[in-house]
N, C-alpha and C positions, 0 to 999 in steps of 0.2 A: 314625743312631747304631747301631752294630752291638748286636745282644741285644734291640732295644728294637722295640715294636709304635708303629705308629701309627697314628692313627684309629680303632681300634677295639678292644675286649674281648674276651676269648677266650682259647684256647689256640691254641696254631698244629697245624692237623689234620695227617693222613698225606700230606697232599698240597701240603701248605707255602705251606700260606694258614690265614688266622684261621681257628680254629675256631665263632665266635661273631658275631654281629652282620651284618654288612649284608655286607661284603667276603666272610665265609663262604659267602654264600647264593648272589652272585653269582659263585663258583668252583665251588659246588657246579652250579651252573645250565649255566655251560658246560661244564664237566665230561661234563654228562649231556646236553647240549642233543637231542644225535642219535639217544638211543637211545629216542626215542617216533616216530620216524622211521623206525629200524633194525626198530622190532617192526612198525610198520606194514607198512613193504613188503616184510617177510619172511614175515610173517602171509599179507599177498595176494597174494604170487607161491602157496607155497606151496599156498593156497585154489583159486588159479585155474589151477595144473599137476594138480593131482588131479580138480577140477572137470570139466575137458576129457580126461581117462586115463577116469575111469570113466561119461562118457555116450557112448554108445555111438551114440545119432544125430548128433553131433558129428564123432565119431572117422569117419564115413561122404564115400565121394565124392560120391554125390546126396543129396538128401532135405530135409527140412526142416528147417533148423537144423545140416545136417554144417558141414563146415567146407570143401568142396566147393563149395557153391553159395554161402558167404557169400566165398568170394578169386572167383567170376565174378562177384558181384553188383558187386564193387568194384574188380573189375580197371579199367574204362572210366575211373574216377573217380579213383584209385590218384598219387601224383604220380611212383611207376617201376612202370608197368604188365609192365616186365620182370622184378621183382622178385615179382610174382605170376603170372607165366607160368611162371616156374622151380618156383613154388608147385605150381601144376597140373598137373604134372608128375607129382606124387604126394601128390594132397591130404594122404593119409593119413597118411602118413610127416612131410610139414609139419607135419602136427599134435600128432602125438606128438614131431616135434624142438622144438615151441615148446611143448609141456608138460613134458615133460623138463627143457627149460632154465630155465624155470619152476619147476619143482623145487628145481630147481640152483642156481639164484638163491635163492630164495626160505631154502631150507635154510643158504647159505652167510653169507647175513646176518640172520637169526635168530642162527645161531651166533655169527656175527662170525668165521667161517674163509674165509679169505682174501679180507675183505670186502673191500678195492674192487677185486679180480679178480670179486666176483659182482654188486657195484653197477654197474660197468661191463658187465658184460651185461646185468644188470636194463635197464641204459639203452641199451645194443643194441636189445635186445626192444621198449621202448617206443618208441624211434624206427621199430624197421621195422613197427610195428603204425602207427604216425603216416603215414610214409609211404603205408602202403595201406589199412588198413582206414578208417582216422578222417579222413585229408586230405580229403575232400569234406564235414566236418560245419564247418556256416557258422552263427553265425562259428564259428571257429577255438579259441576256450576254450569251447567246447561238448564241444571232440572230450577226454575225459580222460588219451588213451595220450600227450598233449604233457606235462600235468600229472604225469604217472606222469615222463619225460623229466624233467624239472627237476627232484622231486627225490629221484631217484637221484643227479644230480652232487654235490651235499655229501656224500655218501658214496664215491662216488670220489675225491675229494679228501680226503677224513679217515679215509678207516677208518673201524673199529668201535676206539675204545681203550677200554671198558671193557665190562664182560661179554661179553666175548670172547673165545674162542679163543686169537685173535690174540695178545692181550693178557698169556694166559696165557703163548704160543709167545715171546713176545716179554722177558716176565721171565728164561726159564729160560736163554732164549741170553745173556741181560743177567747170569746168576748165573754162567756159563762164565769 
């Protein structure tokens, strides 16, 4: 019956569900579902591209701990040993393009600016860390760059739609 609620008490909120009771909570719920998800892995790209920019025995070809000897220690083991050949090539420069992009990621879904162009790399990144760094950890859900993988894709599939950027971008061209 048009005008009329049912099942539940309330007002009808901004988002055109009950404001009140159980139906409220469950629209509020999905609503938000993503963005404890969105701040996590925006939080720890962002942690983990500055982490590797400012250590400096990282940032190194040799040494202990660069980033140098950990793509030889795992090349053998690697499941595209050619993908860290092309690494080695220029440790350095690998590392600073996977903290960069790290960044980039990490920055782009914190904001929710053009978030699943950044969840989509976020899940680039964890795949080709899967492929070579983590592919020999046995079992398999030991290695975390798969876990990191899985879930970036809800976020390439949904966006960020609320506290986002996007969100905003997205009103303004909806007011045009």
């Amino acid at each position: 019956m048009p005008g009329r609620r049912h099942g539940t008490t309330g007002t009808t909120g901004s988002y055109g569900t009950t404001g009140g009771g159980l139906a409220g909570w469950k629209a509020a719920g999905t609503r938000y579902a993503l963005l404890p998800l969105r701040v996590f892995l925006g939080v720890t790209f962002i942690y983990a591209g500055l982490d590797k920019i400012t250590d400096s025995a990282f940032m190194s070809d040799t040494g202990s701990g660069s980033i140098g000897e950990m793509m030889r220690g795992v090349r053998d083991t690697s499941a595209i040993p050619a993908l860290v050949d092309l690494a080695l090539n220029n440790p350095v420069g690998f590392g600073y393009a996977i903290a960069c992009g790290e960044l980039a990621v990490g920055i782009g879904t914190l904001l929710g600016l053009f978030a699943r162009l950044a969840a989509l790399g976020g899940a680039l990144i964890s795949l080709s860390l899967w492929l070579t760094v983590s592919w020999q950890t046995d079992p398999y859900y030991y290695g975390n760059d798969l876990a990191y993988l899985m879930s970036w894709l809800p976020l390439v599939l949904a966006g960020a739609s609320v506290f986002s950027l996007d969100a905003v971008l997205a009103e303004r061209r909806r007011r045009r």
